[in-house]
C-alpha positions as CSV (number, residue, x, y, z in Angstrom):
1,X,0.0,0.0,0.0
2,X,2.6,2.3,-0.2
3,X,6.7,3.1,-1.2
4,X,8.9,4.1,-3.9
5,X,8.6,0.8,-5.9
6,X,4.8,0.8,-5.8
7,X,3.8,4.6,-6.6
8,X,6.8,4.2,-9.2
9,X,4.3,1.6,-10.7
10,X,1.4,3.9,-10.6
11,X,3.4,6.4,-12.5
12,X,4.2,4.5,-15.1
13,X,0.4,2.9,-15.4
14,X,-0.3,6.3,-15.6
15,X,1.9,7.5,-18.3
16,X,1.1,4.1,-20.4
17,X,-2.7,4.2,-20.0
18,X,-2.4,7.7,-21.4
19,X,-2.1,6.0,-24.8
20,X,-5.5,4.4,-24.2
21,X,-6.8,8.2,-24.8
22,X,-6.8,7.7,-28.8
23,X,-9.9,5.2,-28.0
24,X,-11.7,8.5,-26.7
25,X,-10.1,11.0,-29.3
26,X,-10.0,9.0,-32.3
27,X,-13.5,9.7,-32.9
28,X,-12.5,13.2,-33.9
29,X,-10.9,12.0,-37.1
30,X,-14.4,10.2,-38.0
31,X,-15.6,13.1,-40.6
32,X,-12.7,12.8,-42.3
33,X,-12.6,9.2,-42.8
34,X,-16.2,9.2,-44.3
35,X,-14.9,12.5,-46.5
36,X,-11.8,11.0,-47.8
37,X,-12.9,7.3,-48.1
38,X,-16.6,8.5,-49.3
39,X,-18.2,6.2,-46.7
40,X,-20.9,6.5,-44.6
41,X,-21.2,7.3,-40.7
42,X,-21.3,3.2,-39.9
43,X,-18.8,2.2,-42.3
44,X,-16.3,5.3,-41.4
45,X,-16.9,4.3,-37.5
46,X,-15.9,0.8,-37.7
47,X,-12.3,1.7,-37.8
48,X,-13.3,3.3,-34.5
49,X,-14.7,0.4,-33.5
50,X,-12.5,-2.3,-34.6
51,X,-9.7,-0.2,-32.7
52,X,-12.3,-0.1,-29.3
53,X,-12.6,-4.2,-29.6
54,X,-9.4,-5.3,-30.0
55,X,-8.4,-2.6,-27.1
56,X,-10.3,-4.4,-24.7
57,X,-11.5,-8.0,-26.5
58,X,-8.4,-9.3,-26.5
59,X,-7.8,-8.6,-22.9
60,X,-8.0,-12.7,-22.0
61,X,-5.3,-13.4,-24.7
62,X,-3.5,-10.4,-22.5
63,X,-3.9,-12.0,-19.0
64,X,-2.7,-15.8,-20.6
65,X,0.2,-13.5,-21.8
66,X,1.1,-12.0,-18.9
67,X,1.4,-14.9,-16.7
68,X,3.4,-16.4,-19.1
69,X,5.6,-13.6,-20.0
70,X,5.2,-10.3,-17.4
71,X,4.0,-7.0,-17.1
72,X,7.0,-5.7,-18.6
73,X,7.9,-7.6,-22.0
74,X,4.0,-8.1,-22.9
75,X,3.6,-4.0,-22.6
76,X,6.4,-3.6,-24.6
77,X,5.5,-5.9,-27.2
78,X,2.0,-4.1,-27.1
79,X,3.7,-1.0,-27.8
80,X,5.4,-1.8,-31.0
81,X,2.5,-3.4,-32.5
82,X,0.6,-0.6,-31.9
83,X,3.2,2.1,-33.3
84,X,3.6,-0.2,-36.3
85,X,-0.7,0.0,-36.5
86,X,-0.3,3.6,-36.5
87,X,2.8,3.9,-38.8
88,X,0.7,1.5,-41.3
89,X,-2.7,3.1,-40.9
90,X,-1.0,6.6,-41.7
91,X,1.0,4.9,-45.1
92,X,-1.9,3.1,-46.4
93,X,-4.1,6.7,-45.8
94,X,-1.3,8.4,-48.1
95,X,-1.4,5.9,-50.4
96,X,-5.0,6.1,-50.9
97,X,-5.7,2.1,-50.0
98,X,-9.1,1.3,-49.4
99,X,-10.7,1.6,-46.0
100,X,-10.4,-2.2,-45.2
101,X,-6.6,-1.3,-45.2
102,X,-7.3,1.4,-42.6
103,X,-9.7,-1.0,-40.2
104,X,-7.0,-3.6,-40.4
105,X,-3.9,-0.9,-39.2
106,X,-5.3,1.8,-37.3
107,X,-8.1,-1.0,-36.0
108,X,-7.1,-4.5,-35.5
109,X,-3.1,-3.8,-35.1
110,X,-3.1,-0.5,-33.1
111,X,-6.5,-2.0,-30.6
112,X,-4.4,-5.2,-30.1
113,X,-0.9,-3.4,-29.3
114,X,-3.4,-1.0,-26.8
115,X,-4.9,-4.4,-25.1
116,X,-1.5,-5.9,-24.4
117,X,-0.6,-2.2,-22.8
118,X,-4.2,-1.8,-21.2
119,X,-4.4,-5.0,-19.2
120,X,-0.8,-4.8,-17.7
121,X,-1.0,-1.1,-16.7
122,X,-4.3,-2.0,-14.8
123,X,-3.6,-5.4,-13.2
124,X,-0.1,-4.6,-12.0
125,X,-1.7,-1.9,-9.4
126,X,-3.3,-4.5,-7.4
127,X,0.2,-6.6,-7.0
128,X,0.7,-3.9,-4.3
129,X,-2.4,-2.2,-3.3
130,X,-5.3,-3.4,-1.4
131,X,-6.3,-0.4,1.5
132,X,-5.8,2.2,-1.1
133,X,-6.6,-0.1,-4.2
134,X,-9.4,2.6,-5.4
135,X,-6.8,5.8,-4.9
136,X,-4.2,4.0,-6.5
137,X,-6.5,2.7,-9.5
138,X,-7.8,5.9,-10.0
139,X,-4.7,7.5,-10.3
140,X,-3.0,5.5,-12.6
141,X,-6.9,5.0,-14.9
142,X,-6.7,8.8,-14.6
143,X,-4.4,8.5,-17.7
144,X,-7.1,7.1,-20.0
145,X,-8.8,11.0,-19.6
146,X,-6.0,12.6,-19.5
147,X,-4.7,11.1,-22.5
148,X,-8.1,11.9,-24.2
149,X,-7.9,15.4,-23.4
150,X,-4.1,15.9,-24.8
151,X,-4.6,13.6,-27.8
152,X,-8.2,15.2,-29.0
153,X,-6.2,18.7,-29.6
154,X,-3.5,16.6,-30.4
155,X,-5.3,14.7,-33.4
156,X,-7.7,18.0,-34.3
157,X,-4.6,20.1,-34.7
158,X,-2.9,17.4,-36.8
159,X,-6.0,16.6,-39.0
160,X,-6.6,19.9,-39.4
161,X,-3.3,21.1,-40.4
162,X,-1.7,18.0,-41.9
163,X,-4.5,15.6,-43.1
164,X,-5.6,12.0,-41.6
165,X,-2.3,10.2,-43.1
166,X,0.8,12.4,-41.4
167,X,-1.4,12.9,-38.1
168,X,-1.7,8.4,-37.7
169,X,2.5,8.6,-38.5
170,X,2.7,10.9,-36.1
171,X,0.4,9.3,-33.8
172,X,3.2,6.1,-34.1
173,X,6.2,7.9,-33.1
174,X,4.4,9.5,-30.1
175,X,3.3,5.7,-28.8
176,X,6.9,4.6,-29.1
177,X,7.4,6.5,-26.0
178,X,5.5,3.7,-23.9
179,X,8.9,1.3,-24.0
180,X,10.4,3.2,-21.8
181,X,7.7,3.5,-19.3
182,X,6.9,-0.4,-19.5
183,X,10.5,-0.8,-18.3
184,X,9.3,0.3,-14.5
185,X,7.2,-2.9,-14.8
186,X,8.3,-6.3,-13.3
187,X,10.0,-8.6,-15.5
188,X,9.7,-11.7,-14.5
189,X,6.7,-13.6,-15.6
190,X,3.6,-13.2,-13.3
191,X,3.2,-17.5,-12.7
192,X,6.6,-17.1,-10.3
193,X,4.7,-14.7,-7.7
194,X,3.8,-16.9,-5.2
195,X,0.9,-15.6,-4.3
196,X,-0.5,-16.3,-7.4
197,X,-2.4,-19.9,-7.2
198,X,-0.1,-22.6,-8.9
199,X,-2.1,-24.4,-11.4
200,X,-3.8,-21.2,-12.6
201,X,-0.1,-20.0,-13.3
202,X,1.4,-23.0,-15.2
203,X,-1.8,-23.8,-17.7
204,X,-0.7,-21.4,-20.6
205,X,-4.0,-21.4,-22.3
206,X,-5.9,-20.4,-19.2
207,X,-8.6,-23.0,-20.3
208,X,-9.7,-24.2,-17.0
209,X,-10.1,-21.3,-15.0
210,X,-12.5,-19.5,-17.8
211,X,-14.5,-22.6,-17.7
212,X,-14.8,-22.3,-13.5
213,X,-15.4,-18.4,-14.1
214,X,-18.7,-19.6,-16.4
215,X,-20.0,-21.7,-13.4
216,X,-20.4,-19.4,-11.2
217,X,-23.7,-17.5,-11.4
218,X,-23.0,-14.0,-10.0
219,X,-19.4,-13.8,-12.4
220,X,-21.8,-14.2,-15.4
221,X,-24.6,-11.7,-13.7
222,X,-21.7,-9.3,-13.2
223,X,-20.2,-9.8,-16.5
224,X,-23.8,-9.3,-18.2
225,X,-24.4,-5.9,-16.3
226,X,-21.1,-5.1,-17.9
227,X,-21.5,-5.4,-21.5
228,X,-25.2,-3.5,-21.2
229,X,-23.3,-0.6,-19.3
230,X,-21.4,-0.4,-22.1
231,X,-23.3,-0.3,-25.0
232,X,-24.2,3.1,-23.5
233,X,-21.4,4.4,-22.7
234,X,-19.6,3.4,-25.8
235,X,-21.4,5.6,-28.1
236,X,-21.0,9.0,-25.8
237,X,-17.3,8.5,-27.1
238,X,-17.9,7.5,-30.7
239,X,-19.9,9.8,-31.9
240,X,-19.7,13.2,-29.5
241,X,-17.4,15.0,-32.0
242,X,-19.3,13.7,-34.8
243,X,-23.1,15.2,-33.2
244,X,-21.4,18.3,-32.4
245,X,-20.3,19.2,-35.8
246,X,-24.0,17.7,-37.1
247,X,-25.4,20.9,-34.8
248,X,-23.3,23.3,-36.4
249,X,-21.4,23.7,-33.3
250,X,-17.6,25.1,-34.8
251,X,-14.7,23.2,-35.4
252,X,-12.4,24.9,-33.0
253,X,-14.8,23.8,-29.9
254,X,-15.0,20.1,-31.1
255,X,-11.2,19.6,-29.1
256,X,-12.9,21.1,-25.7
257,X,-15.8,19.2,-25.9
258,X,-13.8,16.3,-26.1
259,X,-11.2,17.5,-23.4
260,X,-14.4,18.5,-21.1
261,X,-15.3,14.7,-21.6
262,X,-11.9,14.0,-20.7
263,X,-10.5,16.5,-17.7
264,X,-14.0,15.3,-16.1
265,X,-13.6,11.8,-16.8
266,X,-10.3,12.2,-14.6
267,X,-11.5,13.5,-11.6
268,X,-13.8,10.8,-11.1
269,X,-11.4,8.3,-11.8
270,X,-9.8,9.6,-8.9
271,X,-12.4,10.8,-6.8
272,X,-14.5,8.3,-6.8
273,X,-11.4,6.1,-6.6
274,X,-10.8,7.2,-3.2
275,X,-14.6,7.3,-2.5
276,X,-14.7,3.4,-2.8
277,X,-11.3,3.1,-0.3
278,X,-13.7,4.8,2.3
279,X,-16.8,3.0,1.8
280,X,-15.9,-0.1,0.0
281,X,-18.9,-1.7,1.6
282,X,-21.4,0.3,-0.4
283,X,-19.0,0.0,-4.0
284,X,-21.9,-1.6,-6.0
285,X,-24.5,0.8,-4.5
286,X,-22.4,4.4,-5.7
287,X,-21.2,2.7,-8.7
288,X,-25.2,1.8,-9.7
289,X,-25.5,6.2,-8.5
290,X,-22.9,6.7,-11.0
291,X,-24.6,4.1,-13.9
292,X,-28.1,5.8,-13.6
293,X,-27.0,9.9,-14.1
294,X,-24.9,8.1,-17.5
295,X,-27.7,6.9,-18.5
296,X,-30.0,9.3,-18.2
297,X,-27.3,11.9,-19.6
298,X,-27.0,10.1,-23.0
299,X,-30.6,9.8,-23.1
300,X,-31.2,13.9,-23.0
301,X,-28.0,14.6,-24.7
302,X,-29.5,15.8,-27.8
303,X,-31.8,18.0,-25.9
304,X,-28.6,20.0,-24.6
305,X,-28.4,22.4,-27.6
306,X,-25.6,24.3,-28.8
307,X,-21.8,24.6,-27.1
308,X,-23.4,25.2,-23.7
309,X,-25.6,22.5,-24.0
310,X,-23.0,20.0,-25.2
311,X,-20.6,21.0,-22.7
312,X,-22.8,20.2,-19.7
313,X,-23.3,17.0,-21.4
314,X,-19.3,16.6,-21.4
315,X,-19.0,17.2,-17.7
316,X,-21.5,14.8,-16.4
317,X,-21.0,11.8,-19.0
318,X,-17.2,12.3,-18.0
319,X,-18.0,12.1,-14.3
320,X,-20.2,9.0,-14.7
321,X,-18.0,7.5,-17.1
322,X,-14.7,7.9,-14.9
323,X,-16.6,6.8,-11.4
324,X,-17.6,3.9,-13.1
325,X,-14.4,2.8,-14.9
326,X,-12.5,3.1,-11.6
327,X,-14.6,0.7,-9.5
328,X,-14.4,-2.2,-11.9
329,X,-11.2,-3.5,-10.8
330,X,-12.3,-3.3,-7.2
331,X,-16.0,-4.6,-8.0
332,X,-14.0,-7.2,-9.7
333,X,-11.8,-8.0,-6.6
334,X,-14.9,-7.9,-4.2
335,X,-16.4,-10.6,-6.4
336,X,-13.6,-12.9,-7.0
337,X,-9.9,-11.9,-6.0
338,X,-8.5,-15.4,-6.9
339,X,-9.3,-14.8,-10.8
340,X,-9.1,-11.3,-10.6
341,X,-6.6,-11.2,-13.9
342,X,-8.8,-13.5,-15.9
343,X,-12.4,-12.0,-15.0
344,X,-11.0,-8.0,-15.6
345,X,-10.0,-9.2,-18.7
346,X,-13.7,-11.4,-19.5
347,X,-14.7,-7.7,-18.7
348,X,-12.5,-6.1,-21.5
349,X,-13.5,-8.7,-24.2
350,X,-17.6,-7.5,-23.1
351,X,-16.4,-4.0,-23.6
352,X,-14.9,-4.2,-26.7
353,X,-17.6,-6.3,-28.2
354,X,-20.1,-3.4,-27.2
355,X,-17.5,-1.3,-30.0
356,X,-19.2,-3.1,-32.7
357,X,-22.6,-3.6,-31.1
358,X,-23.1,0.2,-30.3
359,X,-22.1,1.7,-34.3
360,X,-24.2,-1.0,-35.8
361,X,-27.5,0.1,-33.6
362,X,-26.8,3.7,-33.3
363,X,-24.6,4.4,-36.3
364,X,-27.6,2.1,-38.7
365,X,-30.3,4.6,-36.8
366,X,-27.9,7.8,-38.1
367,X,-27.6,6.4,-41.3
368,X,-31.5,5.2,-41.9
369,X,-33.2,8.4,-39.9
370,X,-30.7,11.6,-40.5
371,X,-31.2,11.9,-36.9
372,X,-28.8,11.7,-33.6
373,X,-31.7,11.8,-31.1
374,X,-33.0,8.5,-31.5
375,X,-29.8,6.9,-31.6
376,X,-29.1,8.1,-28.5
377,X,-32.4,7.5,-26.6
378,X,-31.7,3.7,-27.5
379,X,-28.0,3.9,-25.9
380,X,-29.4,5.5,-22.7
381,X,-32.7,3.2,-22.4
């Protein structure tokens, strides 16, 4: 719960999960995808989306990683893949490929080099917190919004000055940074901690212990809740720059919207990080507080006119958002500490698979009605 060698940790969590921010910003370059490809909303997004899934779906290939091969080496390897997704993404934009080429690069590769970072950055925390878990989580998740909030003017600037092809190279030489930051990470593999229980650790595939997770009746109840929280949230994210622009609202704002969204989504990581160390008791009860104002955000967002409107929308889906992204880890704990690594990452997989689910229901409404509103009365309800 404390010392040089554990906060050191949350630091570099911190720093790492700040690359999880283009998930939240990358919906900024979604205009211009549909303009340069000549796509529609749905088909533009899926890049979006492909990106979102492999971020979090592959999160169980992540944990059978990392007890095989460590925190460190499997968030490095992570790293490369995704600069090479983002160095491949920005070639095949310059060279005019078609958009499959861009949903396989700035999608599949970059989303699976983010899930390899994602999973270690958040896991590692509880290898040396447990009284101040929720602080120390919300710290270190605090990155995700802060990351959103640098890279939305980051990628707005670049799009807007250079195009979509120079601002995804550039995108790959700023994630090359997270090498060195994955080096504060242990090394060895996670099956020689020996607190960690023995046969879980040495069965590579991880096989039998997602079969016992699927037994037990409040893991799948859990899990279920999950992916419908989800659903919702996921399409606050995807398509906020995208309704804000369909308003009329000026480029130039679009970046604060999104940074609202993002300096908000930060203080709850960490507020309501440190909320749950004081009343872990009652962490399903605030985070179920936290779930209902989400929902019923989304569902009047389009009711919020103009930059006012949409900014108010920014500061509580933010707050919601980041509350409940911080008490999954410990919700996940509470339930079931001894498969902590393999249920978080069951978790992931439900949250990326919501990335496809929510642009094929809202994005299809968009497409078939002209209309936002709608689409997002659906994602609240």
């Amino acid at each position: 719960d404390g010392g040089l060698k554990a906060w050191s940790v949350v630091a570099a969590s911190f720093m790492i999960l700040n690359f999880d921010g283009i998930v939240f910003s990358f919906g900024i370059l979604l205009p211009t995808i549909a303009q340069q490809f000549n796509a529609g909303r749905e088909e533009a997004a899926l890049t979006h989306a492909i990106m979102t899934f492999t971020t979090y779906g592959f999160a169980p290939v992540a944990a059978v990683l990392i007890t095989r091969f460590g925190h460190m080496a499997v968030t490095q390897a992570g790293a490369i893949i995704a600069v090479a997704g983002h160095l491949s993404g920005g070639v095949s934009a310059e060279a005019a490929c078609p958009i499959y080429v861009l949903h396989f690069t700035s999608g599949f590769m970059a989303g699976f080099g983010l899930s390899l970072m994602y999973l270690a950055a958040n896991e590692i925390i509880c290898k040396y917190f447990d009284k101040n878990l929720g602080l120390a989580l919300g710290i270190a998740l605090s990155g995700c919004a802060t990351g959103a909030v640098v890279l939305s003017e980051v990628v707005y600037q670049l799009n807007a000055n250079m195009g979509l092809g120079p601002t995804l190279l550039l995108l790959g030489v700023i994630f090359s940074t997270a090498v060195f930051f994955a080096a504060f990470f242990d090394s060895p593999p996670s099956n020689e901690d020996p607190n960690l229980n023995v046969e879980k650790a040495t069965i590579c595939t991880g096989l039998k212990v997602y079969c016992s997770i699927f037994k037990d009746s409040k893991i799948i109840l859990f899990l279920l809740a999950h992916f419908l929280v989800t659903i919702a949230s996921r399409t606050g994210f995807i398509y906020a720059a995208d309704y804000a622009q369909h308003i009329n609202i000026e480029g130039k704002f679009i970046p604060i919207i999104i940074s609202t969204t993002g300096i908000f989504n930060c203080l709850g990581r960490i507020i309501f990080g440190a909320l749950l160390d004081k009343f872990r008791e009652k962490a399903f009860m605030l985070t179920t507080t936290a779930l209902f104002i989400q929902a019923g955000v989304l569902g009047a967002s389009t009711y919020m006119p103009g930059l006012t409107g949409q900014l108010v929308f920014a500061v509580l889906f933010g707050l919601s958002f980041g509350c409940y992204s911080s008490s999954r880890m410990v919700l996940t704990k509470r339930i079931c500490e001894d498969s902590l690594r393999e249920i978080f990452g069951l978790l992931m997989f439900f949250n990326g698979l919501t990335a496809f689910l929510s642009p094929e229901i809202v994005g299809r409404i968009i497409d078939a009605t002209g209309s936002y509103r709608l689409g997002f009365l659906v994602a609240g309800a």
